[in-house]
C-alpha positions in Angstrom: 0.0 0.0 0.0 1.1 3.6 -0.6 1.3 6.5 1.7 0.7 10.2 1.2 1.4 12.7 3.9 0.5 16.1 3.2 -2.6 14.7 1.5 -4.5 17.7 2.2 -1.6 19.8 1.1 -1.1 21.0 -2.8 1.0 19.0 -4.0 -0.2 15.7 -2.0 -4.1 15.9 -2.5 -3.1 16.8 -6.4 -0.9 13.7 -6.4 -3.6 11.3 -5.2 -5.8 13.0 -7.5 -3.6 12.0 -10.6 -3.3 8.1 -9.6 -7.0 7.7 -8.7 -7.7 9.0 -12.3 -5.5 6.9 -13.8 -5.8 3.7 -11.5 -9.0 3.5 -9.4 -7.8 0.6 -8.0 -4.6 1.9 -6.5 -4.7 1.3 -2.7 -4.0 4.7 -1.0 -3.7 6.0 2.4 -3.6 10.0 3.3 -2.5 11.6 5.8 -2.5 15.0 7.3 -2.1 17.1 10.7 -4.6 19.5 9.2 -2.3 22.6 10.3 -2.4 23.6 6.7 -4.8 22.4 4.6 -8.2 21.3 5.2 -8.9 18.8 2.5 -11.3 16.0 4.4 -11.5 13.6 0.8 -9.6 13.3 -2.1 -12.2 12.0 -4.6 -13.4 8.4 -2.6 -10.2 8.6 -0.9 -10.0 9.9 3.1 -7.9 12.5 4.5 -7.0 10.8 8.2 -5.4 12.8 10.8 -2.1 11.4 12.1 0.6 13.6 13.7 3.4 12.2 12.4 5.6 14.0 15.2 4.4 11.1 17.3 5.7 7.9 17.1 2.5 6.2 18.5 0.3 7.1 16.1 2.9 6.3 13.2 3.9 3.0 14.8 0.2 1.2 13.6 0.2 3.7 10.6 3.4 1.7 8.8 2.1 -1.4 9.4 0.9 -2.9 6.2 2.7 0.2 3.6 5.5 0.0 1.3 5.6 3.0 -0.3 5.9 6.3 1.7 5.1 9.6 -0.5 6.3 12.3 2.1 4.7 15.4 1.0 3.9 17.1 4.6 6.4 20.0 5.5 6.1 23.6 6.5 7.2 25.1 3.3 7.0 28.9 4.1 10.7 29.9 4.3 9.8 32.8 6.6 7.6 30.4 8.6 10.6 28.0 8.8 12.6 30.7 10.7 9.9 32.2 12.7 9.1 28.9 14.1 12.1 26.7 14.1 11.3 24.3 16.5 7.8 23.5 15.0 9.9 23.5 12.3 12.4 20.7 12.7 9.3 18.2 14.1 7.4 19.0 10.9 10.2 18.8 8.6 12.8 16.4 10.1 11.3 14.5 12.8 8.5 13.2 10.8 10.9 11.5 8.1 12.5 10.1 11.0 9.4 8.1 12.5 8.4 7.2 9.3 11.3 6.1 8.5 12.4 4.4 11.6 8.8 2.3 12.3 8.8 1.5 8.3 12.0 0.0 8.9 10.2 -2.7 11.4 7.5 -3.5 8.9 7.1 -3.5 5.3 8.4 -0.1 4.0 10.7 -0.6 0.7 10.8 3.1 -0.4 10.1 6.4 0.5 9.9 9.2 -2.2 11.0 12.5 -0.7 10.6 15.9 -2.0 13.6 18.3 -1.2 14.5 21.1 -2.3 16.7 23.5 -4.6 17.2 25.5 -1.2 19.9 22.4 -0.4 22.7 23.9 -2.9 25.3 26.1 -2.0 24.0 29.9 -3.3 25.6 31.5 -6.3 26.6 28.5 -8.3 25.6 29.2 -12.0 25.3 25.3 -13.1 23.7 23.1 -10.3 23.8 19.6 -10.9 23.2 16.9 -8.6 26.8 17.1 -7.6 26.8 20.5 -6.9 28.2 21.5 -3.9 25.4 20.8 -1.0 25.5 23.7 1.7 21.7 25.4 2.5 21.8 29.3 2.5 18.6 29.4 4.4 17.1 27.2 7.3 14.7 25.7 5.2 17.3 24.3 2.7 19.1 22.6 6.1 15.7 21.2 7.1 15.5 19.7 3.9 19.0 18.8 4.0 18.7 16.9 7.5 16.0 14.8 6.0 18.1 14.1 2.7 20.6 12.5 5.6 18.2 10.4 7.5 16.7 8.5 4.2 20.8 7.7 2.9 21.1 6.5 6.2 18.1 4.0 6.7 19.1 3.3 2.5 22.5 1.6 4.2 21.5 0.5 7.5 17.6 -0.8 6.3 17.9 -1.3 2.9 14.6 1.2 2.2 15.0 2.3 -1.1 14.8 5.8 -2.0 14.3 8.6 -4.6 14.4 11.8 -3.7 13.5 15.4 -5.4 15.5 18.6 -5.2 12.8 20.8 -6.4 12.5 24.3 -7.8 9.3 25.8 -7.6 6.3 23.9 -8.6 3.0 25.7 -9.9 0.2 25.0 -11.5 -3.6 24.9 -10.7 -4.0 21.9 -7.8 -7.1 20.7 -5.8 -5.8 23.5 -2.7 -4.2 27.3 -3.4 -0.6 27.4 -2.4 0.7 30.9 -2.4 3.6 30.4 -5.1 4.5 33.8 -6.9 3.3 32.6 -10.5 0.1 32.1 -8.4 -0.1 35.4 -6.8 0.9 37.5 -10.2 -2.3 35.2 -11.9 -4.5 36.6 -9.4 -3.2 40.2 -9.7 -3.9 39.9 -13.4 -7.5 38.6 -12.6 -8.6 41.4 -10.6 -7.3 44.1 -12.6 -4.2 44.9 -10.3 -1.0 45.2 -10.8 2.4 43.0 -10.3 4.2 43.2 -7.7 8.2 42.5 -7.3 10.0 42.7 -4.3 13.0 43.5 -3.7 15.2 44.4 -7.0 13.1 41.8 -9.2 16.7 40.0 -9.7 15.9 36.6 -7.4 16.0 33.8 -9.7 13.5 31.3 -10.0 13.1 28.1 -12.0 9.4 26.7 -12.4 8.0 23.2 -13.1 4.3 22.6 -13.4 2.4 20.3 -11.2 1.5 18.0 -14.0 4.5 17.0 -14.7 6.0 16.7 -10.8 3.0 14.1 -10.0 4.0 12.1 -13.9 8.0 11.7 -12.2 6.3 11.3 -8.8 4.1 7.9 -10.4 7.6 6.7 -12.1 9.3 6.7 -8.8 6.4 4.6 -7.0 8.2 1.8 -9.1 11.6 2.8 -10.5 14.8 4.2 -10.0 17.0 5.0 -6.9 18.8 8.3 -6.2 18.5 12.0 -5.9 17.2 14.1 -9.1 16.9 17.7 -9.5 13.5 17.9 -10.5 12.9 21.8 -12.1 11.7 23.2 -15.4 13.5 24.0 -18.5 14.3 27.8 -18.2 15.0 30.3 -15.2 14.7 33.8 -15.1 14.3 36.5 -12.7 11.2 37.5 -11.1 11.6 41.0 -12.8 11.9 38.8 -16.0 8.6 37.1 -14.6 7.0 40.0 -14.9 7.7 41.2 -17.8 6.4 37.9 -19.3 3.3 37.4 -17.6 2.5 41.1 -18.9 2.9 39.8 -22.6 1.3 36.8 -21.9 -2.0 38.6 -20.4 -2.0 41.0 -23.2 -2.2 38.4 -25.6 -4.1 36.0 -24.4 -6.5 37.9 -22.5 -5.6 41.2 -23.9 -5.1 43.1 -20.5 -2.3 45.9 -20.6 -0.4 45.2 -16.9 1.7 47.0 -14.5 4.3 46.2 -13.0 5.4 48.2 -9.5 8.4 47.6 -7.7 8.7 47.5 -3.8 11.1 46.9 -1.0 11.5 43.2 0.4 12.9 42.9 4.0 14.4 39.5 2.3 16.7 41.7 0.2 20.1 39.6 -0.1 18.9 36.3 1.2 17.9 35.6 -1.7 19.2 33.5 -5.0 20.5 36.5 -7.7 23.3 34.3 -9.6 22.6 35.7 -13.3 22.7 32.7 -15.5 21.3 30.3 -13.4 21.1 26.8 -15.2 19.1 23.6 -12.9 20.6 20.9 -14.3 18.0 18.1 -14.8 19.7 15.9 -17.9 20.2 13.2 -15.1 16.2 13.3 -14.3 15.9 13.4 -18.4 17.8 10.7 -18.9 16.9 8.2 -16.5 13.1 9.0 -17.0 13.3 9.3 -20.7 11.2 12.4 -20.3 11.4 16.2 -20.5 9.4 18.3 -18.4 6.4 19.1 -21.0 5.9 22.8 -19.7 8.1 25.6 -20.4 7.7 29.0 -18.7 5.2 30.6 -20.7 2.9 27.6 -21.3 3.0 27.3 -17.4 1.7 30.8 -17.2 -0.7 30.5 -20.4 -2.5 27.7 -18.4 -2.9 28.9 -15.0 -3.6 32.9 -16.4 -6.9 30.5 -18.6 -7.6 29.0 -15.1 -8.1 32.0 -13.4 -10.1 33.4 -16.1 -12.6 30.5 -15.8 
């Protein structure tokens, strides 16, 4: 059996979505603590609550799975800081448990979504060899959990993939706050875009559908750490810029764009030329991500319109 945490998150009530679609037979637990999202039911499939901070309730929990899709964390990078302790037992602590009573039962593989946030900052081409060394605490969270699933890989034998993500978008079955997300929205009600900052953070997308395709390969293949990001990065001032051409031709809305300061200013990614490296993922899936940057923004602007 397979099981989702963060079911009644984005991307973990969108991934149960997917295989239910394409498999109604699939056998599926989710999971949530409900501190996030509030999804109860994922099509005929229930949202339980289990705190997976406590080891009781994910003792019985592991029982009878063999496939963990560990999609609950606190995300928020500001969050992250703010509350670091809540933190660590969201983001750490929980791969532990799972981890730790899988290793007593059945578990043959966990599927872990990291993050980009892992790499050292300012390196132009990051590959999966890149040097690892977080520049925020939400990359070492992420980072911690990366070393708990190599270690119960050597010492249990659970396989593994896991995901060093960029920023995923796209329209789910919940709202998650991304910035693609946010400009859509401004667009919809006639407002303008707003960058933070001096606009020069980089950012690398990948759309939803094709995370949750790479997410169903993994259930049954490969073994390894992937960056898992879209085709093309740019800045968010180049953002902008291109969801203002994208609106005016597709919906035919002239947009602004305003600039304002960001109390974030310097902690953030600016290495011009940014490349995510994902021939590895390419290669050993045999597929390309099948959304570039402006299809991303064509579908979710015709989403919002709807």
């Amino acid at each position: 059996m397979i099981l989702v945490t963060g079911a009644a998150g984005y991307i973990g009530s969108f991934f149960i979505h997917y295989l239910k679609k394409k498999n109604k037979h699939i056998q599926l637990r989710a999971v949530d603590s409900f501190e996030g999202g509030q999804l109860q039911r994922v099509g005929d499939v229930p949202v339980e609550k289990v705190d997976l901070t406590n080891r009781e309730e994910v003792e019985p929990l592991m029982k009878d799975i063999t496939v963990v899709v560990h999609c609950a964390a606190m995300s928020a990078i500001p969050d992250c800081e703010t509350y670091s302790q809540r933190a660590i037992l969201t983001n750490v602590l929980t791969v532990y448990n799972l981890l730790e009573e899988g290793s007593k039962h059945k578990l043959k593989k966990i599927i872990f979504p990291s993050s980009f946030a892992v790499y050292a900052p300012n390196q132009a081409h990051i590959s999966e060899q890149s040097q690892v060394s977080p520049y925020n605490f939400y990359g070492h969270l992420k980072q911690w959990g990366e070393q708990l699933i190599l270690a119960y890989h050597k010492q249990a034998n659970i396989d593994y993939v896991i995901f060093r993500q960029t920023n995923v978008c796209g329209k789910g079955l919940v709202e998650k706050g991304t910035v693609l997300q946010l400009m859509c929205q401004a667009i919809k009600k006639d407002k303008p875009l707003t960058v933070f900052g001096s606009g020069k953070q980089m950012r690398n997308f990948i759309h939803i559908n094709d995370v949750v395709r790479y997410y169903e390969e993994a259930l049954t293949s490969h073994t390894g750490i992937y960056n898992l990001g879209g085709p093309e990065s740019l800045s968010i001032k180049d953002l902008a810029h291109r969801m203002t051409w994208v609106a005016k031709k597709q919906l035919n809305k002239e947009v602004e764009v305003v600039f304002q300061p960001s109390d974030r200013e310097g902690k953030e990614l600016t290495t011009p030329n940014f490349f995510c490296d994902i021939s590895k993922l390419t290669k050993d899936f045999r597929r390309a991500p099948s959304y570039g940057v402006n299809e991303m923004i064509g579908d979710m602007l015709l989403d919002q319109k709807r």
